[in-house]
C-alpha positions as CSV (number, residue, x, y, z in Angstrom):
1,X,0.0,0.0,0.0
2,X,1.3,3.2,-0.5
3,X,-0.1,6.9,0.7
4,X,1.0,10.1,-1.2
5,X,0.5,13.3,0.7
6,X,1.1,16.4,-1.8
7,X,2.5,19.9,-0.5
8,X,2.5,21.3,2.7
9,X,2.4,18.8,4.8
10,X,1.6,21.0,8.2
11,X,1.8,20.0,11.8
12,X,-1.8,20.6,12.5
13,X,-2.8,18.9,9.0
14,X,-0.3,16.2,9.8
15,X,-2.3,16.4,13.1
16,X,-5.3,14.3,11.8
17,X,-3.4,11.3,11.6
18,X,-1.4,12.0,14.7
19,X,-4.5,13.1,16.8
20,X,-4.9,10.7,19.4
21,X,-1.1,10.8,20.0
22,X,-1.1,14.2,20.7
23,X,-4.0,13.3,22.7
24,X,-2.1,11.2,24.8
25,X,0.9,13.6,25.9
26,X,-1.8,14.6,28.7
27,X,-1.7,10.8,29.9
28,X,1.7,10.8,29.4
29,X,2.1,14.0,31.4
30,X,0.2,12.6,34.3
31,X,2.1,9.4,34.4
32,X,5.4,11.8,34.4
33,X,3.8,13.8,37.7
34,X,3.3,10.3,39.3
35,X,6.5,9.2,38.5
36,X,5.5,6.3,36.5
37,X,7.3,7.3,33.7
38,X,11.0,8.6,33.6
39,X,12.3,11.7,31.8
40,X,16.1,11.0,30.9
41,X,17.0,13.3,28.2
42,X,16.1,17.8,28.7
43,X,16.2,20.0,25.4
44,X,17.1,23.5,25.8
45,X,14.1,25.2,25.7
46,X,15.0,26.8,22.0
47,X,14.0,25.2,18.8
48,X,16.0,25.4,15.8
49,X,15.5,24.9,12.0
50,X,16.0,22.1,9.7
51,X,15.4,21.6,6.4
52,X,16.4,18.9,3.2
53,X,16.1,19.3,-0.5
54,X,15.1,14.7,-0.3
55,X,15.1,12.2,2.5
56,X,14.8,8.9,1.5
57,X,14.5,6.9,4.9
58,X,13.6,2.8,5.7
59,X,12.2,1.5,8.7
60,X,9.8,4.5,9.6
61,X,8.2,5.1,12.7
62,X,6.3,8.1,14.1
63,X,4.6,8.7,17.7
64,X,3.5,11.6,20.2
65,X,6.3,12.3,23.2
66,X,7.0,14.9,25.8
67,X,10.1,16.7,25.8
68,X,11.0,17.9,29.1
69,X,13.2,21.6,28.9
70,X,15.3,22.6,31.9
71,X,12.9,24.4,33.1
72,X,11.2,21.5,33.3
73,X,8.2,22.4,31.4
74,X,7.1,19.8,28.9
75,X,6.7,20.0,25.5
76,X,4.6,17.8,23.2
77,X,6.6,16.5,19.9
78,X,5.9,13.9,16.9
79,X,8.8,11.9,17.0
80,X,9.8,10.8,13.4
81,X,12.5,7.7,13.8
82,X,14.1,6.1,10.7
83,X,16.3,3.2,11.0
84,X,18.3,4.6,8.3
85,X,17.9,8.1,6.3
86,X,19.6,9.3,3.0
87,X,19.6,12.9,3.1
88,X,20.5,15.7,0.4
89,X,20.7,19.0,0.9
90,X,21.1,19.3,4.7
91,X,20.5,22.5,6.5
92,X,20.3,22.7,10.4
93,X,20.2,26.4,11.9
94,X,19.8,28.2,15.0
95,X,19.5,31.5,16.6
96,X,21.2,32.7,19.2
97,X,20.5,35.7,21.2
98,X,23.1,37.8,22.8
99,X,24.0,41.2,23.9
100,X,25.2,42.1,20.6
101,X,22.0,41.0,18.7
102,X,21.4,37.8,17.4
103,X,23.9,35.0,16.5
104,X,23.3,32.5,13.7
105,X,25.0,29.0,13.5
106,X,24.0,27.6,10.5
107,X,25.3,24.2,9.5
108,X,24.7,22.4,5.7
109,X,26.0,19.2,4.2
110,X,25.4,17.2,1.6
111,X,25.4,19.1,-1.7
112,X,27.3,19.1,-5.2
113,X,26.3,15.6,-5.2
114,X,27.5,14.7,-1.7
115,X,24.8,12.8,0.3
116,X,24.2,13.2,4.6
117,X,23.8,9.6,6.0
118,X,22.2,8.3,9.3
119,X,21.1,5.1,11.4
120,X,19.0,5.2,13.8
121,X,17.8,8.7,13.4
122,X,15.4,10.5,15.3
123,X,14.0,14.2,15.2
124,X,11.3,15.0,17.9
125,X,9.5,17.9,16.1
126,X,6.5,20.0,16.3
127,X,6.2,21.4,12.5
128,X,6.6,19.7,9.1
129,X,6.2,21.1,5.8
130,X,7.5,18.1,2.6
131,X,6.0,16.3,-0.3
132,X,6.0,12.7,1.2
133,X,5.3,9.9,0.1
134,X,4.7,6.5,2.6
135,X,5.3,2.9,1.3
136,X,3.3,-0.2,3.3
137,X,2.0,2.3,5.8
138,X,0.3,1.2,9.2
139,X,-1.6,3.9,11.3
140,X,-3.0,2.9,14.4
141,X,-0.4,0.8,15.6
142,X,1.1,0.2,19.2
143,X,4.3,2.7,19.6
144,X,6.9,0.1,19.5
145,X,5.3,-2.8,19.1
146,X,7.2,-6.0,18.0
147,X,7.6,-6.6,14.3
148,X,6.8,-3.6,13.1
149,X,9.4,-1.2,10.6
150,X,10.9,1.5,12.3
151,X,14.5,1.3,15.2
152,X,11.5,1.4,18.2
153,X,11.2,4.1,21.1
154,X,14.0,6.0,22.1
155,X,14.8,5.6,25.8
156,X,15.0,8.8,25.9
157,X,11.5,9.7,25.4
158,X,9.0,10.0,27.7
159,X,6.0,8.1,26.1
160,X,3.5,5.6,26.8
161,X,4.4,2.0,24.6
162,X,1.7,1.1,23.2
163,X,0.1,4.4,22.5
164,X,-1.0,5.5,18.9
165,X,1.7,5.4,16.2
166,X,2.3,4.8,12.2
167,X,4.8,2.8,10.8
168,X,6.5,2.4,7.3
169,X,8.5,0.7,5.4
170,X,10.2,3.5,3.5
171,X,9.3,6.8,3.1
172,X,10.8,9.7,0.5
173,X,10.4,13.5,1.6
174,X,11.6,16.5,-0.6
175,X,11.3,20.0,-0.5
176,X,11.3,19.4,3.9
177,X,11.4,22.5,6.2
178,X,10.5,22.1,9.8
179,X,11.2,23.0,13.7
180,X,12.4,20.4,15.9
181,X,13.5,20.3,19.6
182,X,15.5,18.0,19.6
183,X,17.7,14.9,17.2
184,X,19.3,12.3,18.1
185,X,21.3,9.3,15.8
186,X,23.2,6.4,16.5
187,X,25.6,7.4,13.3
188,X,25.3,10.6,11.4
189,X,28.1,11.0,8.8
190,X,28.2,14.5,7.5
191,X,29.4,14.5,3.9
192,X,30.3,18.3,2.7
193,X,30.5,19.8,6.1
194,X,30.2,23.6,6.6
195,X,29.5,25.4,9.8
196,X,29.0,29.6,9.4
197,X,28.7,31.5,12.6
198,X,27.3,35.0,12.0
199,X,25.3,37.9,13.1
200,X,21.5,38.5,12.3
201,X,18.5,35.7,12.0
202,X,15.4,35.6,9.4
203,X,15.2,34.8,6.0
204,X,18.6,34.4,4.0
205,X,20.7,33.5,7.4
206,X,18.9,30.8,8.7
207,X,18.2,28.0,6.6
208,X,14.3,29.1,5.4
């Protein structure tokens, strides 16, 4: 089976399939008050942007987490784990702000035919604009339940297993722009690394 979803693919129109998982971040934010679940990973409490001219990733899996910042404030996130990704076209960017003004650090790879590899990627996000297309797709499914595509739940998300998820075999993004809190992968190799530190933020520094 496969699902095509055409042009801007939104976080609250992505939200109709993810819906109940978003629903259960309150469930899994009372569990987290009660101490039944464990938080073992805090973001920084500043989101940054990332976006790909293709991903081409196997073993998809996507449920609803709560990242926990230092504050210790939680924030609800899709988590989008691929066992492995081809990426072209890599830019990740984020502002800084400081008593001069704002800082930019603005990292790309993969371009002039250089591709970004990864394995066991995850990106715990909260907006996603792509052209994407899903092969053998399964909505509805237990988050991490056995035999299903996808490298499982990270232990370092606080989620319920067995909450609402989707799984795929593959999937193939292009044209991706989106905020994130957080990613995390067992191997990330960088082809056509370039880091730019500078001053200023908005359109033309960061990466859209």
């Amino acid at each position: 089976m496969e699902s095509l979803v055409r042009g801007g693919t939104r976080w609250r129109r992505f939200a109709v399939v993810m819906v109940p998982s978003v629903a259960a971040t309150a469930a899994i934010g009372v569990a987290l008050a009660q101490g039944a679940l464990a938080a073992s990973f805090s973001v920084s409490g500043q989101q940054f942007k990332v976006s790909a001219a293709t991903l081409h990733g196997t073993g998809f899996e996507q449920y609803g987490a709560l990242d926990v910042k230092q504050d210790g404030k939680y924030v609800p996130v899709a988590v989008s784990a691929f066992t492995d990704a081809t990426i072209t076209g890599l830019c990740q960017s984020v502002v800084i702000p400081t008593p001069i003004g704002n800082v930019t650090l603005k990292l790309t790879a993969g371009n002039g035919g250089k591709k970004v590899k990864a394995h066991n990627l995850y990106i715990d996000l909260d907006q996603l604009d792509a052209d994407a297309v899903f092969h053998d797709i399964n909505i509805g499914v237990a988050a991490g339940a056995k035999g299903q595509p996808g490298p499982g739940i990270h232990d370092k998300d606080a989620t319920d297993p067995g909450s609402f998820a989707q799984t795929a075999q593959s999937a193939d993004l292009t044209g991706v722009q989106q905020t994130a809190w957080a990613t995390s992968a067992g191997t990330f190799r960088l082809s056509g690394l370039s880091l730019h530190v500078g001053m200023g933020s908005g359109k033309g520094v960061e990466c859209y």
